[in-house]
C-alpha positions as CSV (number, residue, x, y, z in Angstrom):
1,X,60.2,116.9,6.7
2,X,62.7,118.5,4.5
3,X,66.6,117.8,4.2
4,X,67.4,121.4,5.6
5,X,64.5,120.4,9.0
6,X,66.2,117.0,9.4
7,X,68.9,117.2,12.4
8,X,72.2,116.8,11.3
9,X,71.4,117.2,7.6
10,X,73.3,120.4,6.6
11,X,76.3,119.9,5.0
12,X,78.8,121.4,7.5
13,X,78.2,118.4,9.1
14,X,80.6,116.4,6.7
15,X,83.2,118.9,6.8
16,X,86.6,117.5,8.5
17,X,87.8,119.4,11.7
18,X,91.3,118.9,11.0
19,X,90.9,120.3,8.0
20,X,89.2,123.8,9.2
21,X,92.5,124.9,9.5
22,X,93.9,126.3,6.6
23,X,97.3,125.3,6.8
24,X,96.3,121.7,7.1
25,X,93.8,122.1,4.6
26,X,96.7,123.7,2.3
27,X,98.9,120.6,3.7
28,X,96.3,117.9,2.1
29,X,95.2,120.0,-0.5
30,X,99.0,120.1,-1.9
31,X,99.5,116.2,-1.1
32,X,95.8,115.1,-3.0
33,X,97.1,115.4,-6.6
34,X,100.9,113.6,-5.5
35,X,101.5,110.3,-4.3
36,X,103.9,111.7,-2.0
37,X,105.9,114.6,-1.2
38,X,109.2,115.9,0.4
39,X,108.3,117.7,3.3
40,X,110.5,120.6,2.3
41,X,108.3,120.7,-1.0
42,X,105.1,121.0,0.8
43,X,106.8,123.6,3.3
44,X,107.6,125.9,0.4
45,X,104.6,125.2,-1.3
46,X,102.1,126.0,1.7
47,X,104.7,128.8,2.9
48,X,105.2,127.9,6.2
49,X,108.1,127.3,8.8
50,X,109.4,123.7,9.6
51,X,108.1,124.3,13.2
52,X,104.5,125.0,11.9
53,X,104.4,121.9,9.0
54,X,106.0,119.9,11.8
55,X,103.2,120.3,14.4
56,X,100.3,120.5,11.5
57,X,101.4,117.0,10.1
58,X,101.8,115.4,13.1
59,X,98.0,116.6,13.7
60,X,96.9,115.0,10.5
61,X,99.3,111.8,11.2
62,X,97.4,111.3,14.4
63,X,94.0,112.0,13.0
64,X,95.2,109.1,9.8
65,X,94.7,111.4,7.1
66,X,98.5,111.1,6.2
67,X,101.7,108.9,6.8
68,X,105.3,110.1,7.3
69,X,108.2,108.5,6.2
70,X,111.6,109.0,7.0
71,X,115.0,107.5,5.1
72,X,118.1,109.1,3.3
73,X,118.9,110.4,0.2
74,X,122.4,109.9,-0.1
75,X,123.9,111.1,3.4
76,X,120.6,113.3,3.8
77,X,117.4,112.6,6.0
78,X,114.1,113.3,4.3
79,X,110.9,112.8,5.3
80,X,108.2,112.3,2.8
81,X,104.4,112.7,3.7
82,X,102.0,111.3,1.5
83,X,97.7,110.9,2.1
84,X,96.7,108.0,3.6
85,X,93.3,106.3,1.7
86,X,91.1,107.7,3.9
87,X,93.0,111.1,3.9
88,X,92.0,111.5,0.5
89,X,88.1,110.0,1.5
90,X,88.3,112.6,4.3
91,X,89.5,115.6,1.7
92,X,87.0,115.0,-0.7
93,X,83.9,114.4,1.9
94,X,85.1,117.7,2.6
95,X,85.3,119.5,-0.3
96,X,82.0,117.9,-1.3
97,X,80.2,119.5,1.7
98,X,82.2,122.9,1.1
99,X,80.5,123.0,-2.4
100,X,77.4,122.2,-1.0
101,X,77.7,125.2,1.8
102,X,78.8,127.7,-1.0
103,X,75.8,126.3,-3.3
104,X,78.0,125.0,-6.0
């Protein structure tokens, strides 16, 4: 039996479901080279509102691909987001079967 006969064998099979979305995917794919990020940085970055970073990260907070942190700077509240370790296992499992799907 060949790879492509086995069940389960194509790549899409490795690709993430959180990550089919393409802000989320933007939202990891902006956090994979940082160790972490202000949240306002990736908002800009990905182009989004608040509202719509807000509810994509908590998606990928529940789902462990990254943490939040909160504090001050100065009299400010920030909230950082950074990839977990198997956020960035996740990512690249992903992109991995991407390439494989496009033939790369």
């Amino acid at each position: 039996m060949s790879t492509a006969e086995k069940p389960g064998a194509h790549p899409r099979h490795d690709l993430e479901p959180l990550l089919t979305s393409p802000v989320r995917l933007s939202v990891v794919a902006a956090l994979a080279p940082l160790d972490k990020a202000e949240f306002a940085f990736v908002r800009d970055l990905v182009e989004v509102t608040d509202s719509a970073l807000s509810k994509q990260v908590a998606a990928l907070e529940e789902g462990g691909l990254v943490s939040v942190d909160k504090g001050r700077v100065g009299r400010r509240p920030r909230t950082w987001l950074a990839l977990t370790a198997d956020g960035r296992a996740v990512y690249r499992r992903h992109l991995d079967a991407l390439r494989a799907i496009a033939g790369a």
